[in-house]
C-alpha positions in Angstrom: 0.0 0.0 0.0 1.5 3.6 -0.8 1.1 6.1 1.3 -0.4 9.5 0.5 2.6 12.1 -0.8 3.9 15.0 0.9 4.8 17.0 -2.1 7.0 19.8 0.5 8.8 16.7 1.4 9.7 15.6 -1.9 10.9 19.6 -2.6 13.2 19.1 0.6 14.8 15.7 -0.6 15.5 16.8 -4.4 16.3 19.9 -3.7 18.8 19.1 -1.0 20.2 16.0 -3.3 20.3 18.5 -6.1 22.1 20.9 -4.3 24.8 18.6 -2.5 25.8 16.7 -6.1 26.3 20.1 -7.4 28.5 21.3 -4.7 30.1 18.7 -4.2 31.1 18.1 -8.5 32.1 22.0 -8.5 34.7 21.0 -5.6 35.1 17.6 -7.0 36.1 18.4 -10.7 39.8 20.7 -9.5 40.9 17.5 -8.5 42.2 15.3 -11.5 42.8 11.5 -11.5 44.3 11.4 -14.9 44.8 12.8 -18.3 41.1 12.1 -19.2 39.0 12.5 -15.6 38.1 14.2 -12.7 36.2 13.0 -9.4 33.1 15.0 -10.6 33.0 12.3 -13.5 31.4 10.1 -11.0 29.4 12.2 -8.9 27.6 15.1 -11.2 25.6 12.4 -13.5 23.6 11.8 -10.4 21.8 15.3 -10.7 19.9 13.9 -14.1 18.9 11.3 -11.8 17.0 13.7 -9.3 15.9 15.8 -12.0 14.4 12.6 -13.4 12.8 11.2 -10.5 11.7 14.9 -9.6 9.7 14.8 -13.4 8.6 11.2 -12.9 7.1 11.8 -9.3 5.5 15.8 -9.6 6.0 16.5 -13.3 7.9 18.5 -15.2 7.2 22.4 -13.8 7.9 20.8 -10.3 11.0 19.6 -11.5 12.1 23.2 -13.4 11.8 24.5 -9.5 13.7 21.8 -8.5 16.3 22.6 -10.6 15.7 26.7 -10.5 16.6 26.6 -6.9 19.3 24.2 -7.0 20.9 26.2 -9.5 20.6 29.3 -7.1 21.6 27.7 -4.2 24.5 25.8 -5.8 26.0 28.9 -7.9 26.5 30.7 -4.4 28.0 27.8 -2.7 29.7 26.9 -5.6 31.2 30.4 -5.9 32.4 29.7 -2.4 34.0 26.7 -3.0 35.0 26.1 -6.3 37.2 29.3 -8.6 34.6 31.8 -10.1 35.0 30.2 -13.6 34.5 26.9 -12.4 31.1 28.4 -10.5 30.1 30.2 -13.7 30.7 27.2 -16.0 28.9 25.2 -13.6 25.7 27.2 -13.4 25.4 28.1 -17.3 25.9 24.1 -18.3 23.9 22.9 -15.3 20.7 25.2 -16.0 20.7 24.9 -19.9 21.0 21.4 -19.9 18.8 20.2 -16.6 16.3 22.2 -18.0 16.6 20.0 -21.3 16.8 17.0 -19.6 13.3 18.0 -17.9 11.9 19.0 -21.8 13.6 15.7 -23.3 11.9 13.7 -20.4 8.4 14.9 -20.7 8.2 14.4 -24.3 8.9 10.7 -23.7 7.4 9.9 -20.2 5.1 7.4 -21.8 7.4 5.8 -23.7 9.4 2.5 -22.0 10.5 3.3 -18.6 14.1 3.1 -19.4 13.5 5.1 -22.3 12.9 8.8 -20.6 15.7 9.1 -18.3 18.4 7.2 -20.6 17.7 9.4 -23.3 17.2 13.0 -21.3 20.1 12.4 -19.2 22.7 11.3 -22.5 21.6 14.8 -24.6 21.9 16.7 -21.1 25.3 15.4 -20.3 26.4 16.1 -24.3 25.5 19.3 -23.5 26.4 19.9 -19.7 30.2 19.0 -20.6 30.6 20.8 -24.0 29.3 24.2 -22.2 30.8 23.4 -19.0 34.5 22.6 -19.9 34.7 25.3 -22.7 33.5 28.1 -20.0 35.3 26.7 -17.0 38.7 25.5 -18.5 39.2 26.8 -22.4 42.6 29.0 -21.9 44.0 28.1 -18.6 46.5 25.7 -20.3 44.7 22.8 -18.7 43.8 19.6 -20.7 40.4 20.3 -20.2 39.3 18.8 -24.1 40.9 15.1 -22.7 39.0 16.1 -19.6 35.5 16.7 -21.3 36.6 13.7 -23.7 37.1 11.6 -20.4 34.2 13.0 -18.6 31.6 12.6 -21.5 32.2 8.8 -21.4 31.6 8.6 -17.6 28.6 10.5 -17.8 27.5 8.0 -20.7 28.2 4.7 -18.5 26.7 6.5 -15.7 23.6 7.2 -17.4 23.4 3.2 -18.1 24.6 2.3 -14.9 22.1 4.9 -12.8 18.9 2.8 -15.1 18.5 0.2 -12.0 18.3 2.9 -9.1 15.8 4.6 -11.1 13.8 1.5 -12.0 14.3 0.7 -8.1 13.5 4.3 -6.4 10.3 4.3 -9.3 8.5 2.4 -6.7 8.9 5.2 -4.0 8.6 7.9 -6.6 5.5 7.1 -8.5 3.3 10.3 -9.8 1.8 12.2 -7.3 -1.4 14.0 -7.3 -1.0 17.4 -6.1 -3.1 20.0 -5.7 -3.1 23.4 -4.6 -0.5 26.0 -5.5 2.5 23.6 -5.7 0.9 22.0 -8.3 3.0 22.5 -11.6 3.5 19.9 -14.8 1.6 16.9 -15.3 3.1 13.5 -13.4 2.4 10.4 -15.2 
């Protein structure tokens, strides 16, 4: 038996996921392990995963506020702990392409459930690196093409690999009915 959603909840838990990953990637990514990768490799793919489960349980307008305010909270934190380029990088590629990701998603939330957040989070992360390493690396001499190269492919495996927690946390994030002002997009 499910139990009746808490929509402010749900705000709280993906916005505070949202909002740690991108931190935490913005601290992570000055911190090489090679030629070809950073830490944040492994940990930034997992925002497409809250954005997605954010569109799949409260639909996509819940999910753009989601993101809105992770982007906001994250830029400042970011611009705390990360080098101001890094920060703006950061918050250009992460708003253009979470916000795609959410518009990708939508268009094919009745298609296969694999099929939405495979696809939406492989066309975000295409775009999240391009933007990202051009504005936070292009001219400091770093090898920040290898880098996006390198980070590109992880994003793509991650994407694949982050399929079965979606499938699994689907059960716990399944569409709710919301009403009332915090209403916003159309779960299914």
């Amino acid at each position: 038996m499910r139990s009746e959603p808490k929509p402010y909840l749900d705000l709280t838990v993906f916005l505070s996921a949202m909002v740690v990953i991108v931190t935490a990637s913005n601290v992570l990514v000055q911190y090489p392990i090679n030629a070809w990768l950073t830490w944040a490799a492994f940990t930034y793919p997992v925002s497409f995963l809250v954005t997605d489960l954010t569109n799949r349980r409260l639909g996509p307008g819940y999910a753009r506020k989601v993101v809105l305010a992770g982007f906001a909270v994250a830029v400042v934190l970011s611009a705390l702990f990360a080098t101001p380029r890094i920060a703006m990088g950061s918050g250009t590629a992460f708003l253009i392409a979470q916000l795609l990701d959410i518009a990708v998603f939508d268009r094919l939330r009745q298609r296969a459930w694999w099929m939405p957040p495979l696809v939406s989070s492989l066309v975000g992360s295409a775009i999240d690196t391009a933007l990202f390493f051009s504005i936070a690396f292009a001219g400091t001499g770093l090898p920040w093409v290898t880098w996006a190269i390198g980070d590109l492919g992880v994003k793509v495996a991650m994407a694949m690999a982050l399929l079965a927690p979606f499938r699994t946390l689907l059960r716990f994030t399944a569409p709710a009915t919301v009403a009332g002002p915090l209403r916003s997009g159309r779960p299914s």
